[in-house]
TIZA-716262 format. One record per residue (C-alpha): residue in three letters; x, y, z. Coordinates in steps of 0.2 Angstrom, whole numbers, plus 5000, padded with zeros to 4 digits. Layout:
<nodes>
AlaXYZ ...
</nodes>
This chain:
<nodes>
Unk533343265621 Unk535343225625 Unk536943305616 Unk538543245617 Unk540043325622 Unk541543295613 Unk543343305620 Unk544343455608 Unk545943385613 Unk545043165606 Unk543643245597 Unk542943075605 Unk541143075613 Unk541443095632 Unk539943125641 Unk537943145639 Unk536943285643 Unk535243305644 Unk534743455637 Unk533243565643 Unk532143605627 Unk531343765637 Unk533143835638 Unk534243745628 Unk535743695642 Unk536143535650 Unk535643445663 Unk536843325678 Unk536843155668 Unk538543125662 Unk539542985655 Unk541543005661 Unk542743085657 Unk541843225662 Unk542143395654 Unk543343525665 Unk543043685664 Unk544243835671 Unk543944015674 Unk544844155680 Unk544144355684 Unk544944505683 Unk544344665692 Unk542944715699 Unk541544625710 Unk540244625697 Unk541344545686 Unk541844415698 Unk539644385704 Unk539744355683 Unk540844225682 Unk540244145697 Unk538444135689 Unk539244065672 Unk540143945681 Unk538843875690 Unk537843855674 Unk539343745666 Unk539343645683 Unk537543615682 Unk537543565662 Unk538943445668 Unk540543515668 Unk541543495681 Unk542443645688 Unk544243665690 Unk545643785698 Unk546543885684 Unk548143815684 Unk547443625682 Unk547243555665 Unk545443595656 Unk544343585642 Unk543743735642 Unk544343925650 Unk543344055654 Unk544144235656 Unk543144395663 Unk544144535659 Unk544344695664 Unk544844875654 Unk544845005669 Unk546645035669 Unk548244995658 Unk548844845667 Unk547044775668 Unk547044765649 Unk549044685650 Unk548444545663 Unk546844515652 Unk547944475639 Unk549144375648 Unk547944265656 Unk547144235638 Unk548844175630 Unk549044095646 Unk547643995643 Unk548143965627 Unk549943915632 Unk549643765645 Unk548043685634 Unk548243735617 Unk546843625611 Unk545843705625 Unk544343805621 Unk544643995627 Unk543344115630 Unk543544305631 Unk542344385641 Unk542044555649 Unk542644745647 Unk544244725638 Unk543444585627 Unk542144715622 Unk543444855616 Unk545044765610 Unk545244625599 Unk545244485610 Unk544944365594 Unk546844355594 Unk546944265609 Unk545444185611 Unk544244055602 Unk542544145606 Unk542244325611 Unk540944375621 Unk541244545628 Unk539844625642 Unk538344585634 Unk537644405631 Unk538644345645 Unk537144225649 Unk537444115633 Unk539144075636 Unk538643915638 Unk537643895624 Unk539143985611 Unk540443845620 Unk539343675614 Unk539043775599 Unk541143775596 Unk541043625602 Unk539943545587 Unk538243505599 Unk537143625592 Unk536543635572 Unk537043795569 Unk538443825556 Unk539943905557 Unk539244065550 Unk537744085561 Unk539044035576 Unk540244205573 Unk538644305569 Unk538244235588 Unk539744295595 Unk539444485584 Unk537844505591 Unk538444455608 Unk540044585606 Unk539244725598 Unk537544745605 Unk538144855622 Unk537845015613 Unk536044985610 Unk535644875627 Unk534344945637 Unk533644795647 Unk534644725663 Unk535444535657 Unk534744415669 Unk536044285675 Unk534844195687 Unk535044135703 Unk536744115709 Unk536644055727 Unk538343975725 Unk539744105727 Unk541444095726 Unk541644205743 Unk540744195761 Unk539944375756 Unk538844345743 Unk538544465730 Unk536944525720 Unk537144625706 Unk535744765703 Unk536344875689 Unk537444865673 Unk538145015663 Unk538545205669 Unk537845355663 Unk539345485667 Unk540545495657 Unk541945525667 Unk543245595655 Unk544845465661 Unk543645305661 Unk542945195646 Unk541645075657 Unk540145165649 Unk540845115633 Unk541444935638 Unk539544915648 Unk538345045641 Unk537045145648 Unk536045105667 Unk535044965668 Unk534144915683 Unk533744735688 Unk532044675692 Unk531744695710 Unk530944525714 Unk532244435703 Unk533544535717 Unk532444505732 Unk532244315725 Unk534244285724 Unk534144365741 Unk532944205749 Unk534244105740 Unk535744155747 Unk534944165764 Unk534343975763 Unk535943955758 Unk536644015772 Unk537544145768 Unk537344305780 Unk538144445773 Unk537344525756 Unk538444665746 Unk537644745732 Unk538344785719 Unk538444855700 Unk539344945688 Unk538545135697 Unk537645055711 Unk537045215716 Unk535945245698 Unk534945095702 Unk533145135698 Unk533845295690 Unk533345205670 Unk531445195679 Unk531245355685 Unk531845315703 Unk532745415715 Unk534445405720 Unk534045335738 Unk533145185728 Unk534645075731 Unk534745095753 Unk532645075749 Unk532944915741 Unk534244865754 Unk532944905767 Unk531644745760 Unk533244645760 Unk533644685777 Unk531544595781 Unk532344435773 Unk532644285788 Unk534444235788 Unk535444385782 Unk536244495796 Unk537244615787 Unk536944725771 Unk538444815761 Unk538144945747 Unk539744945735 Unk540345125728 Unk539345245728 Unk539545445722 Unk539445575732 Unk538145665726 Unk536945535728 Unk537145525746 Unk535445655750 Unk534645685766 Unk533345545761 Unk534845415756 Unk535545455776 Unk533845425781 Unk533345265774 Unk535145215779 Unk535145245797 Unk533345155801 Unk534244985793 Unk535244905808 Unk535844785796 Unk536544895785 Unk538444895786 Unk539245065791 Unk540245065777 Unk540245185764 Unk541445185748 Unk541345365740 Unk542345385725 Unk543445525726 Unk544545515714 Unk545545675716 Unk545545815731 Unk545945955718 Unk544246065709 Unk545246075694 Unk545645895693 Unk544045865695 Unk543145975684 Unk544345905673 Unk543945735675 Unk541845795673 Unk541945715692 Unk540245835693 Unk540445895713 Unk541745985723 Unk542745935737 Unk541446055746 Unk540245955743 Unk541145775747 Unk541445865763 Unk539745895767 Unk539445715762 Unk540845655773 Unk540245745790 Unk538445695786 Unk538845525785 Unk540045525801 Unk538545615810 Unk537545485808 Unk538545355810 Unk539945405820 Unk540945255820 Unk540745205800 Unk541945195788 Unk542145295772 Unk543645215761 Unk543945285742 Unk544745285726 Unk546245405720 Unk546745425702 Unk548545535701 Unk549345595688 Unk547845625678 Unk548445755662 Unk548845925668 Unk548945885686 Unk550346015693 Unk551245985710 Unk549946105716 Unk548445995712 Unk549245845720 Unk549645945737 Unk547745985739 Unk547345805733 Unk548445755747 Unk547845885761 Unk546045835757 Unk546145655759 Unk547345685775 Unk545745805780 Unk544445685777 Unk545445535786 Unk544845385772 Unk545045195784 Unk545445145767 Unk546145215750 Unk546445125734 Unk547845225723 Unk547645215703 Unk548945295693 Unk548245345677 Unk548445255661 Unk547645325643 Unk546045235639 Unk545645245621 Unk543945315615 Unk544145425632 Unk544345625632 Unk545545615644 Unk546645525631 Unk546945675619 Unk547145795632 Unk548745885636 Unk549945865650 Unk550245705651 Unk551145675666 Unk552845575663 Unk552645375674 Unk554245425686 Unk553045615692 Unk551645485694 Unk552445345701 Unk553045455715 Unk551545535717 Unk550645355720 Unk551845305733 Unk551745475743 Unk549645445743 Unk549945245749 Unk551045315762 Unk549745425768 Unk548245285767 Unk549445165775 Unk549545305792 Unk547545345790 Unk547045165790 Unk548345105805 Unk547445285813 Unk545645185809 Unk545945025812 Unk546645085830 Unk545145185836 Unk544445015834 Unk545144915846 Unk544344905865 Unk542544915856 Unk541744735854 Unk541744695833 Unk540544595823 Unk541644505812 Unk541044385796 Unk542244225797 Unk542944205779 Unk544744095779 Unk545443975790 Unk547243985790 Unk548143845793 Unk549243925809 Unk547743915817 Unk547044105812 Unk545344165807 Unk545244305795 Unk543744395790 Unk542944565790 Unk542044695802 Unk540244745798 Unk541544935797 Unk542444835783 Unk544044835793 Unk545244655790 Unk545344565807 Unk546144415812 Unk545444325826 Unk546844195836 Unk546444055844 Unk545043995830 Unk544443855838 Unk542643805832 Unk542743975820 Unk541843915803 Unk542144015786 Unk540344105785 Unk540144135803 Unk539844295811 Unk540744315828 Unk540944455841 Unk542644475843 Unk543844585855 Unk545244685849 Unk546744705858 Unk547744775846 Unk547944855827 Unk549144915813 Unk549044955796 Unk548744785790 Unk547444715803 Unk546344725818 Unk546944585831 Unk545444495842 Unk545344375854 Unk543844285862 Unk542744265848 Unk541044215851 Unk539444185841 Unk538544345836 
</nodes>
């Protein structure tokens, strides 16, 4: 069975596609012109794993896929909600879109399309659920399908307002063609916690673990694809297997029957909460040599109050403990975090001990949020909002102080041999990539360095920014 594509800008007939009765998308036959499609992600790296999974089933049904700012047919934005300005860039890249190809066919997809009304912007609406018919809703807009208009925006309802009542993961598929030389497999959607300040659980719902053979699968993929390094992530990575009654070391479990898969060399777990890091977690951790010494532990404030406030659920006792356990067992790994400051009612007080604590701990890498209100949030209504010139200056002390702490992190590096995945080329001659630690190198001369390569590098010296090596060779 073939559809035909129409152009929206000719509404002429522009290319064949076979179409796959079993699952209803396209095959690779195509008549020019093809079809362009666009797509842009903001936020975080499960959103970016989406789009390249969406993507790669436009390709495969035909569509050719182009940079952003190059005309298309058709444009595809992942959006994010987490903070204030992620809502105000989601809306300027949809009116962006909207801007340089007016007869263009915009989609709205992700966190901020699920809570704000994206349908000013955009021509279909998808939010974070039904992300795997995106597709299917575009050749529908596009006249290829019988379905009338009426059934179409009843599509696009069910695929916005369902998050509430999801309970099974959505499967993407196979995505062994990623945008990055780490390649990324996402395990969980949705959050359970509640934070008071963050509106993901309403944007994504409740936890829902992925199959483990359709993980493990997408892991032989990537591998024969030859990608080497596997980050796992998710909306909570640490909850995976939580939803079927798992524990919360499941996660370095499964990372453990990754680590048996031929071709991949390095394993990296995305953010994780303190509290899930258990005796069995460090355990399970430290018998996998493939496993990155890396650990992201959100933090988000260094006060008790703050964080009771925020219903963080653990004390900065208790991230200490975490912290040292960690460091004993893996001396030379990395923790890196995130801050919020200026959360309502934070006094000068709080932010001192925010401020001692993460000088304490000594982060290799610390990300500085300034809060913004997230509507449907507790934090929203609270009282004490803290004026943007208090906060502002607040973010630029904490930056300050993760600028010193990873210039102090990235110099204890240097002397000691790094593993280092290859990721660009620059064109001065300059190979940049990461550490297995997760500490930005660049490696001068490049000379027969590939992006995708792991190398041992030397460093010979560090700041801030980078770790500078010399004599790469293959790992």
């Amino acid at each position: 069975m073939y559809a035909c594509l129409y152009c929206p800008s000719t509404r002429l007939p522009c290319q064949l596609i076979p179409v796959n009765m079993r699952t209803g998308l396209g095959g690779s036959i195509q008549r020019r012109p093809k079809m362009r499609a666009a797509f842009h992600t903001l936020g975080c790296k499960t959103n970016h794993y989406e789009t390249d999974a969406i993507a790669l089933r436009f390709v495969e049904a035909g569509f050719e896929r182009v940079e952003f700012d190059d005309p298309a047919d058709v444009y595809v934005i992942n959006t994010c909600t987490v903070t204030g300005e992620a809502d105000r860039k989601s809306r300027q890249m949809l009116r962006r879109a909207k801007r340089q190809a007016p007869d263009a066919v915009v989609v709205a997809m992700g966190c901020h399309a699920e809570l704000s009304d994206a349908r000013n912007y955009a021509d279909i609406v998808i939010g974070t659920h039904g992300k795997a018919r995106a597709l299917e809703l575009v050749l529908d807009y596009l006249g290829l399908s019988c379905a009338s208009q009426v059934e179409q925006a009843e599509d696009q309802a069910d695929a916005l307002n369902a998050i509430a009542q999801e309970d099974i993961f959505e499967e993407l598929g196979i995505v062994d063609q990623q945008s990055e030389c780490r390649a990324h497999i996402k395990i969980e959607d949705g959050c359970n916690s509640f934070c008071s300040y963050c509106a993901i659980p309403l944007a994504r719902g409740r936890i829902r673990s992925r199959e483990e053979r359709a993980i493990l699968a997408e892991a032989q993929a990537l591998a024969a694809a030859g990608y080497r390094e596997i980050v796992l992530t998710g909306i909570h990575v640490c909850s995976y297997g939580l939803d079927r009654g798992e524990g919360s070391h499941a996660v370095v479990a499964l990372a453990a029957k990754l680590a048996q898969i031929s071709g991949i060399e390095r394993i990296r777990l995305g953010s994780l909460e303190p509290l899930s890091i258990t005796p069995s977690f460090i355990e399970l951790a430290w018998d996998n040599p493939k496993l990155c010494p890396h650990f992201h532990l959100s933090l988000q404030s260094g006060s008790d109050t703050v964080l009771k406030r925020m219903n963080r659920r653990y004390t900065t006792s208790q991230f200490r403990s975490v912290a040292q356990a960690l460091r004993k067992a893996f001396p030379d790994a990395s923790l890196t975090t995130d801050v919020i400051v200026g959360f309502p009612g934070e006094t000068d007080e709080e932010f001192a001990e925010t401020l001692q604590f993460c000088r304490e701990i000594g982060f290799a890498r610390m990300h500085v949020f300034r809060y913004s209100p997230r509507q449907g949030t507790r934090a929203a209504s609270m009282s004490g909002q803290v004026p943007a010139p208090v906060s502002a200056g607040r973010s630029h002390a904490l930056q300050d102080l993760a600028e010193q702490m990873a210039a102090a992190f990235h110099l204890s590096q240097v002397g000691q041999p790094q593993s280092v995945l290859v990721e660009t080329l620059t064109a001065h001659g300059i190979a940049e990539g990461y550490t297995a630690a997760y500490v930005p190198v660049r490696i001068e001369p490049a000379t027969g360095l590939n992006p995708g390569q792991i190398v041992t590098a030397q460093p010979v010296r560090a700041d801030g920014q980078f770790l500078y090596c010399t004599d790469a060779n293959p790992a």
